[in-house]
NUNU-544232 format. One record per atom (N, C-alpha, C): z negated, x, y negated; atom name; residue in one letter; residue number from 1. Coordinates in nm, 3 decimals, padded with zeros to 5 digits. Layout:
// residues N
> w, u, v, atomo, residuo, num
> Z, X, Y, CA, a, NUM
...
This chain:
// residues 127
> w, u, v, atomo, residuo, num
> -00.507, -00.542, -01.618, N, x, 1
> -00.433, -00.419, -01.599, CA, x, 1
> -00.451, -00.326, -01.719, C, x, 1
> -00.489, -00.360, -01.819, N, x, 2
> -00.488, -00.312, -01.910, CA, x, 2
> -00.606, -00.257, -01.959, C, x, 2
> -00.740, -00.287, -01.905, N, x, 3
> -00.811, -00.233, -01.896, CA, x, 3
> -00.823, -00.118, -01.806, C, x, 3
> -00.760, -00.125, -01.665, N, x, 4
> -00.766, -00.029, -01.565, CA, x, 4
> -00.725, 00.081, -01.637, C, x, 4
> -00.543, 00.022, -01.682, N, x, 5
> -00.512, 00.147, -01.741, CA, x, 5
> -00.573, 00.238, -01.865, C, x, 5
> -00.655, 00.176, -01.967, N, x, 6
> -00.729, 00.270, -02.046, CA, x, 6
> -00.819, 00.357, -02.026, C, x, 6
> -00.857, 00.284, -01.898, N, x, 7
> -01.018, 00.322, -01.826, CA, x, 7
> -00.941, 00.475, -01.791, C, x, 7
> -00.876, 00.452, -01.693, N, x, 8
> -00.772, 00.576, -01.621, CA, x, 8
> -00.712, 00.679, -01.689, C, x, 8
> -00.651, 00.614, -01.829, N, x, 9
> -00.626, 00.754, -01.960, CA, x, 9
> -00.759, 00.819, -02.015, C, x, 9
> -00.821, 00.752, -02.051, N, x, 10
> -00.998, 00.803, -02.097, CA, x, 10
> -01.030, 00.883, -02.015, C, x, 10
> -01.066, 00.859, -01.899, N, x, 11
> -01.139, 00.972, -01.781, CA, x, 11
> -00.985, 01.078, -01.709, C, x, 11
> -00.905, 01.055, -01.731, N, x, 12
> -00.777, 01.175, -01.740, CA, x, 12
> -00.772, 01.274, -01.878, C, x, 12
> -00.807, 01.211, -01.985, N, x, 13
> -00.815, 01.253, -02.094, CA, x, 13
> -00.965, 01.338, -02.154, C, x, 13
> -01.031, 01.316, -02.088, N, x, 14
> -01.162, 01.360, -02.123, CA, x, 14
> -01.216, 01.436, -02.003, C, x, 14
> -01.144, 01.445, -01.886, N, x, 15
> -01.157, 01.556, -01.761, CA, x, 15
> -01.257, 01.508, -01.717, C, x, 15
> -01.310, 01.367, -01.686, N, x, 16
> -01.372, 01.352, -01.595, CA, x, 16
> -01.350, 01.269, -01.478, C, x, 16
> -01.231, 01.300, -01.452, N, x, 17
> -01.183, 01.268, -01.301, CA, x, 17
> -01.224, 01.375, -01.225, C, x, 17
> -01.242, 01.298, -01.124, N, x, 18
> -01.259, 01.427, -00.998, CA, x, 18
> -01.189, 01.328, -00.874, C, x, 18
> -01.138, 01.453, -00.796, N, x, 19
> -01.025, 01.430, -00.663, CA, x, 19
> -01.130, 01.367, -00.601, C, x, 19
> -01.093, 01.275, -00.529, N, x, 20
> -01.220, 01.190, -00.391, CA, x, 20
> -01.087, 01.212, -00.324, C, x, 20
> -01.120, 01.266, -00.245, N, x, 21
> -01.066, 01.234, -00.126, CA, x, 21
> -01.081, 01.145, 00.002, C, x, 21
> -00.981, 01.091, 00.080, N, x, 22
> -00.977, 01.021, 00.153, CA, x, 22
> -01.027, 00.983, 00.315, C, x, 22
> -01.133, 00.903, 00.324, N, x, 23
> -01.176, 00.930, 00.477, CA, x, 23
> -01.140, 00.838, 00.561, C, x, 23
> -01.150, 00.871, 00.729, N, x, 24
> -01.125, 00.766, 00.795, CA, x, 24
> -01.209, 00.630, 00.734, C, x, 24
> -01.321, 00.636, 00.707, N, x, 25
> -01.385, 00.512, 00.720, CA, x, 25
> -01.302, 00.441, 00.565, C, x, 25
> -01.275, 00.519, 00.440, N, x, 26
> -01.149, 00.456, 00.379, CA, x, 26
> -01.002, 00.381, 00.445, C, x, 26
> -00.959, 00.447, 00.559, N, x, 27
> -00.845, 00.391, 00.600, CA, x, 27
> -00.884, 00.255, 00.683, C, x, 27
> -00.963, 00.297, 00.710, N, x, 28
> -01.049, 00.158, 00.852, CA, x, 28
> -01.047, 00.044, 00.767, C, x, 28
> -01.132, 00.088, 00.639, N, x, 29
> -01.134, -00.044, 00.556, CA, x, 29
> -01.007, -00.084, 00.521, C, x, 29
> -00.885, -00.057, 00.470, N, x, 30
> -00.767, -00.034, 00.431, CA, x, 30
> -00.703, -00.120, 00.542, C, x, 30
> -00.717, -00.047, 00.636, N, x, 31
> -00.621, -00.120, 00.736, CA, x, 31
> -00.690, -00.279, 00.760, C, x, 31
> -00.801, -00.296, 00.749, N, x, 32
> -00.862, -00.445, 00.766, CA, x, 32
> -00.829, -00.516, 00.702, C, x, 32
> -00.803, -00.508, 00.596, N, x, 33
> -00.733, -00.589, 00.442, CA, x, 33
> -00.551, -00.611, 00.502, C, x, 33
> -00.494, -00.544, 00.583, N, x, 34
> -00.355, -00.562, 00.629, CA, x, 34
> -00.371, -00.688, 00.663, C, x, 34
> -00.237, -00.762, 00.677, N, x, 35
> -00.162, -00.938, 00.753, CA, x, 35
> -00.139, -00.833, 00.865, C, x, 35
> -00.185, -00.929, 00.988, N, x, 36
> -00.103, -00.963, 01.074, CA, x, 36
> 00.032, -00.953, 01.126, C, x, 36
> 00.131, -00.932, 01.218, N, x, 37
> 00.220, -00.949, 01.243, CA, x, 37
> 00.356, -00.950, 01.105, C, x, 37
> 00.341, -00.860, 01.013, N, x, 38
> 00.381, -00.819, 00.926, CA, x, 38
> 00.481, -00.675, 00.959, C, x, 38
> 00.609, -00.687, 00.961, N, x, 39
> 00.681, -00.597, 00.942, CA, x, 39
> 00.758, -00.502, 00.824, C, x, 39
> 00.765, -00.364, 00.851, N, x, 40
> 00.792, -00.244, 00.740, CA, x, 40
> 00.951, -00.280, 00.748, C, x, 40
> 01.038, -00.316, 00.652, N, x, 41
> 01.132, -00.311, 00.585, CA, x, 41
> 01.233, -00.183, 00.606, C, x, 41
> 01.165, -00.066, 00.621, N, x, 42
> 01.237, 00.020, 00.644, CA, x, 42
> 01.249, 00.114, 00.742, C, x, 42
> 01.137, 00.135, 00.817, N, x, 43
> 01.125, 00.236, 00.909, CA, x, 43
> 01.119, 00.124, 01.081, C, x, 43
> 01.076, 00.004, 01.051, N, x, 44
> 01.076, -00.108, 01.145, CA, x, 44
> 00.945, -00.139, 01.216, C, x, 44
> 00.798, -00.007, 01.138, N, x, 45
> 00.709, -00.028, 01.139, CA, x, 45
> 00.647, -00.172, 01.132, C, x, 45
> 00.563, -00.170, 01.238, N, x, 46
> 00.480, -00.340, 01.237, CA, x, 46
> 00.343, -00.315, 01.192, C, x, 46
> 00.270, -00.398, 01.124, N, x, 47
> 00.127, -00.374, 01.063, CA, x, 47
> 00.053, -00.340, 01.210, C, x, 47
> 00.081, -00.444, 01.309, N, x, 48
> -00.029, -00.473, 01.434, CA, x, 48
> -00.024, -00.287, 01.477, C, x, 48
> 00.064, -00.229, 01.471, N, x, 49
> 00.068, -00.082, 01.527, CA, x, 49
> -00.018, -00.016, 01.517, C, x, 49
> -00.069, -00.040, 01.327, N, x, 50
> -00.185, 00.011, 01.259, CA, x, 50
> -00.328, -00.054, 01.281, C, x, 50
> -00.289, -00.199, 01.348, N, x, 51
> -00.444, -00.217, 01.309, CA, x, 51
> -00.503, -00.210, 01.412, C, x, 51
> -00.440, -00.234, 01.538, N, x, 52
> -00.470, -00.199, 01.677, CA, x, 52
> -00.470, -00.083, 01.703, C, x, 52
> -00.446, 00.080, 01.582, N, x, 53
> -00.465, 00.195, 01.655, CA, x, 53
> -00.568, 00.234, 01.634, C, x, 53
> -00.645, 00.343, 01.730, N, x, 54
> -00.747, 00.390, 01.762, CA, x, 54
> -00.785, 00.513, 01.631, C, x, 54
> -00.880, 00.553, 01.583, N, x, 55
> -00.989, 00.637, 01.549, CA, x, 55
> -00.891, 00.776, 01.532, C, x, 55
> -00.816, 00.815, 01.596, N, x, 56
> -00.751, 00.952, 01.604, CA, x, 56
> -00.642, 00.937, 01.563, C, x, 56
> -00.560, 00.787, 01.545, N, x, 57
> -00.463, 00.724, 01.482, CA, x, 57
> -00.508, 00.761, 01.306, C, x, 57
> -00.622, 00.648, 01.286, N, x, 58
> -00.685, 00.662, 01.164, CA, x, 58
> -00.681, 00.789, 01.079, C, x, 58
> -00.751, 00.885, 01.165, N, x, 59
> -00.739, 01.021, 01.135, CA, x, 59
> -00.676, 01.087, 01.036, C, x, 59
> -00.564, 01.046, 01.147, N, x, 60
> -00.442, 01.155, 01.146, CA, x, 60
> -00.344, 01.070, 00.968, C, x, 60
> -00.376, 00.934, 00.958, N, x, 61
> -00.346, 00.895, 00.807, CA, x, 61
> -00.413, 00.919, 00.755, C, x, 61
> -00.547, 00.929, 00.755, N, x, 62
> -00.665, 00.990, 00.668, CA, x, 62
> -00.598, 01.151, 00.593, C, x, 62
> -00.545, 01.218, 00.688, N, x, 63
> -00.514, 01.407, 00.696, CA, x, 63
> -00.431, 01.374, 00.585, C, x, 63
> -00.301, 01.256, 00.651, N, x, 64
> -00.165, 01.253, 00.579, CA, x, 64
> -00.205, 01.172, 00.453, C, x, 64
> -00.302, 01.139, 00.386, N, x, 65
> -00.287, 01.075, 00.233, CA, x, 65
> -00.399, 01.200, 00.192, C, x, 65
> -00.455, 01.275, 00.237, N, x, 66
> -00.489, 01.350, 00.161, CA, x, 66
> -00.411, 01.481, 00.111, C, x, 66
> -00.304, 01.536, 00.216, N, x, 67
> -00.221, 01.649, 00.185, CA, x, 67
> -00.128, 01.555, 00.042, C, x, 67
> -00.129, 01.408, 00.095, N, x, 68
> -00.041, 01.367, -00.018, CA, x, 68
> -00.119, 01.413, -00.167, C, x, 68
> -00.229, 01.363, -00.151, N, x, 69
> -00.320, 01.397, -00.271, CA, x, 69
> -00.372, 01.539, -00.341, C, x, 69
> -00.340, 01.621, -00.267, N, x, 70
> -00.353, 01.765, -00.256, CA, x, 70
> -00.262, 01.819, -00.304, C, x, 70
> -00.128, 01.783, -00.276, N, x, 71
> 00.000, 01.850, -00.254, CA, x, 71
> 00.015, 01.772, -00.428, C, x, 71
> -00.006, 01.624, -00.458, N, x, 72
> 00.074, 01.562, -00.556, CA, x, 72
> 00.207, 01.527, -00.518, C, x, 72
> 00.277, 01.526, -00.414, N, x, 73
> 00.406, 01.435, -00.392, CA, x, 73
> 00.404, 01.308, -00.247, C, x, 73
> 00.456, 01.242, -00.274, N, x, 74
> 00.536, 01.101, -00.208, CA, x, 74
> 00.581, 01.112, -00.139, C, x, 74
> 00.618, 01.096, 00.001, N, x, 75
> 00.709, 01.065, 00.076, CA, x, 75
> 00.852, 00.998, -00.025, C, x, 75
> 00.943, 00.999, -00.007, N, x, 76
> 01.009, 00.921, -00.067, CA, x, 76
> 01.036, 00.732, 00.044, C, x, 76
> 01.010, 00.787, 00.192, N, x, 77
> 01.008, 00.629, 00.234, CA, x, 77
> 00.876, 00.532, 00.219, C, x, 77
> 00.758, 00.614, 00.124, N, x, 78
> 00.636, 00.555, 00.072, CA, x, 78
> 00.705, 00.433, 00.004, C, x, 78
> 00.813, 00.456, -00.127, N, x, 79
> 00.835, 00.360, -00.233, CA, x, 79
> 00.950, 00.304, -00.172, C, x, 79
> 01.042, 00.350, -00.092, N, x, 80
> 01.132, 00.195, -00.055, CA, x, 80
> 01.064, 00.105, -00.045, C, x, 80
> 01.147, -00.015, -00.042, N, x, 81
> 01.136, -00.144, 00.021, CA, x, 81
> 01.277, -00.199, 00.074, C, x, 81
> 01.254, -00.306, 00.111, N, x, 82
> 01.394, -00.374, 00.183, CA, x, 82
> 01.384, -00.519, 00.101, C, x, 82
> 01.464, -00.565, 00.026, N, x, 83
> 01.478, -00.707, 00.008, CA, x, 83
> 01.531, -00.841, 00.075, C, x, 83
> 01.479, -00.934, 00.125, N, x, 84
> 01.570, -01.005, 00.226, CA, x, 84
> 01.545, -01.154, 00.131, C, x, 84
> 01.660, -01.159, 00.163, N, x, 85
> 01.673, -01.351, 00.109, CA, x, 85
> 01.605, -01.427, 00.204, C, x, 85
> 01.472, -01.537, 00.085, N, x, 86
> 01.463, -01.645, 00.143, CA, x, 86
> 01.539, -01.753, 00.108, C, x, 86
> 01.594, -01.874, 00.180, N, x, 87
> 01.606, -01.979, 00.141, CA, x, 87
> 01.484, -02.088, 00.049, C, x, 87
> 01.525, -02.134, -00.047, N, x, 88
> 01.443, -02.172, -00.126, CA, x, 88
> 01.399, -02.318, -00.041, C, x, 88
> 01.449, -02.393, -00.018, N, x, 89
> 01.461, -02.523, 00.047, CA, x, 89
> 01.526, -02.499, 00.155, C, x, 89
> 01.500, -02.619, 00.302, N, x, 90
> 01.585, -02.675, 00.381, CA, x, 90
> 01.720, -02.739, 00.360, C, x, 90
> 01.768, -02.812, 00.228, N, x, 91
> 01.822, -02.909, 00.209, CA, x, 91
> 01.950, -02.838, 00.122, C, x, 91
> 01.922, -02.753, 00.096, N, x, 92
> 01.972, -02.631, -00.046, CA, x, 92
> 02.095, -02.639, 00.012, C, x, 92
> 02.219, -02.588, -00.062, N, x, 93
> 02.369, -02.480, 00.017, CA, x, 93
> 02.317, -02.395, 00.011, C, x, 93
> 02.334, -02.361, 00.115, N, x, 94
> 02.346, -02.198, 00.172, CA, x, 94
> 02.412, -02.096, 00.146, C, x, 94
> 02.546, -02.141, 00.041, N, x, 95
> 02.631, -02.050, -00.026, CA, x, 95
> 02.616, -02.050, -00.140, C, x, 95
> 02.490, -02.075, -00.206, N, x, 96
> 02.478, -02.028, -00.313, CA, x, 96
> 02.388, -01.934, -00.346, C, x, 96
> 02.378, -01.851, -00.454, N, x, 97
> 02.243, -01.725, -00.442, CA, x, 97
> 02.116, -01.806, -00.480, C, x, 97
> 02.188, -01.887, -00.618, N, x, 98
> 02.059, -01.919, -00.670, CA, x, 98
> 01.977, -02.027, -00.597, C, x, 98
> 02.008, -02.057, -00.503, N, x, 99
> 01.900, -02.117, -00.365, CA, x, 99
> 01.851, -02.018, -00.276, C, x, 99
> 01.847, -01.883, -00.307, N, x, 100
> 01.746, -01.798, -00.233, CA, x, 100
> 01.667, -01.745, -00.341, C, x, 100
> 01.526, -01.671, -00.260, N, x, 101
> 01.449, -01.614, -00.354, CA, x, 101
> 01.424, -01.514, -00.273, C, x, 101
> 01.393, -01.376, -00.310, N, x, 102
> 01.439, -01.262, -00.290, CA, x, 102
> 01.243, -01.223, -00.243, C, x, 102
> 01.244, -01.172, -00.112, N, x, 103
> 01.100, -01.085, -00.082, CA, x, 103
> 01.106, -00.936, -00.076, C, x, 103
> 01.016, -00.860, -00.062, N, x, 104
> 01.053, -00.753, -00.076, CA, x, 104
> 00.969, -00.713, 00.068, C, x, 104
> 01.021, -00.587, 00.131, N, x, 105
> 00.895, -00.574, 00.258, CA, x, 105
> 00.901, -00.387, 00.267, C, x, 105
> 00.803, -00.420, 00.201, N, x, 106
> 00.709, -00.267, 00.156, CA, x, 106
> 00.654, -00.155, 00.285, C, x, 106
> 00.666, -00.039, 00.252, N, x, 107
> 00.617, 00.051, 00.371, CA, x, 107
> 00.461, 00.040, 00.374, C, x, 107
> 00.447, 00.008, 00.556, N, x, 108
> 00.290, -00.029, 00.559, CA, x, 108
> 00.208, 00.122, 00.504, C, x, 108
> 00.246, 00.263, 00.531, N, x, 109
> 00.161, 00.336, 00.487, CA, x, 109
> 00.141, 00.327, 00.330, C, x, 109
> 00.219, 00.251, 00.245, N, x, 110
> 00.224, 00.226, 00.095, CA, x, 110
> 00.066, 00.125, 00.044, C, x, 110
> 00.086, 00.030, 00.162, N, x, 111
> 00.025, -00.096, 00.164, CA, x, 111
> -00.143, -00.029, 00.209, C, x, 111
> -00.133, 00.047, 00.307, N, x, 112
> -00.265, 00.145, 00.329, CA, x, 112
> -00.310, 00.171, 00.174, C, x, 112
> -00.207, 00.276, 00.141, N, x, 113
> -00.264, 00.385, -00.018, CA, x, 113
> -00.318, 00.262, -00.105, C, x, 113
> -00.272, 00.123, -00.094, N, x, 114
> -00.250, 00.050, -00.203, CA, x, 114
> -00.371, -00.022, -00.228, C, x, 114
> -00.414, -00.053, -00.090, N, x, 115
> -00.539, -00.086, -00.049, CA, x, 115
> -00.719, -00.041, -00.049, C, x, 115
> -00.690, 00.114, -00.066, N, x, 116
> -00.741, 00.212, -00.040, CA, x, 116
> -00.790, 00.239, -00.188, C, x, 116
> -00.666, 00.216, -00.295, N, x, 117
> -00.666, 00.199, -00.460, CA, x, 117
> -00.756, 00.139, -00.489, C, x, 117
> -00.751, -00.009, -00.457, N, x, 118
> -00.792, -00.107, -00.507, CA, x, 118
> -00.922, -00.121, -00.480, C, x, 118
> -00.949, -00.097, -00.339, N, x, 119
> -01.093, -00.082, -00.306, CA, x, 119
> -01.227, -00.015, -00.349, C, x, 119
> -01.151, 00.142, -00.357, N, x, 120
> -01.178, 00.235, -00.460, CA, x, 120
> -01.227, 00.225, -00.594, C, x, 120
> -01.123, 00.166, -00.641, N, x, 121
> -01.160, 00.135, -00.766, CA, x, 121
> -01.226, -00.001, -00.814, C, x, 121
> -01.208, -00.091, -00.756, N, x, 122
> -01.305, -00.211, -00.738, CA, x, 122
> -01.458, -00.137, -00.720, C, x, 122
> -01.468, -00.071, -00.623, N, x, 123
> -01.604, -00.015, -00.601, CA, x, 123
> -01.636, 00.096, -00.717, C, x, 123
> -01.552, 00.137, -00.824, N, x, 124
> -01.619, 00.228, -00.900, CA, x, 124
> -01.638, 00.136, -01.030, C, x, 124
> -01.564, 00.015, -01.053, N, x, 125
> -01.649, -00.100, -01.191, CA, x, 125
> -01.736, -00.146, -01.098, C, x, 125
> -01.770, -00.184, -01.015, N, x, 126
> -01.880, -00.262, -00.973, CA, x, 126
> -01.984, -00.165, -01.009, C, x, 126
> -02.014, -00.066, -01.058, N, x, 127
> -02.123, 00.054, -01.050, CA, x, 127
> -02.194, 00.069, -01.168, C, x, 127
């Protein structure tokens, strides 16, 4: 991480970033990297919605992370999450906290951008 992040102040700092913007064939890949039967925490969004939608679906998130990128602001239901208790064990009390462990369930269009990051930038050290 700590390399990413220097890498990222250096080329912010020395103006040689440039905007890439976002294409369907970015989201396509993006969405392939999604789980399965994975549900959004907050809006009640299911991953399968995204990965089973069509080309004009794609699109139309392609449009919406680039105005994000254009514009410079967030949705604000981008960064929720929802936390739900797991039980740590079968065997555990159930009335106690410290026998759960806490998940978090992230907005799938977050999990898109997040994906989309990583890929991105995976593909610009590989170079």
């Amino acid at each position: 991480m700590q390399y990413i992040r220097t890498d990222l102040n250096r080329a912010l700092c020395c103006n040689t970033y440039s905007t890439e913007h976002v294409s369907v064939s970015d989201v396509r890949e993006a969405v392939s990297h999604l789980k399965a039967h994975k549900r959004d925490g907050c809006t009640g969004l299911e991953s399968d919605y995204i990965i089973n939608a069509g080309d004009d679906c794609l699109m139309h998130v392609a449009l919406l992370l680039n105005a994000i990128i254009s514009h410079g602001a967030l949705p604000d239901s981008f960064l929720n999450s929802t936390i739900i208790p797991i039980p740590k064990a079968r065997n555990v009390s159930m009335c106690e906290s410290a026998n759960y462990r806490g998940i978090a369930l992230s907005s799938i269009y977050f999990k898109i951008v997040d994906n989309i990051v990583l890929h991105k930038y995976s593909a610009h050290l590989s170079k």
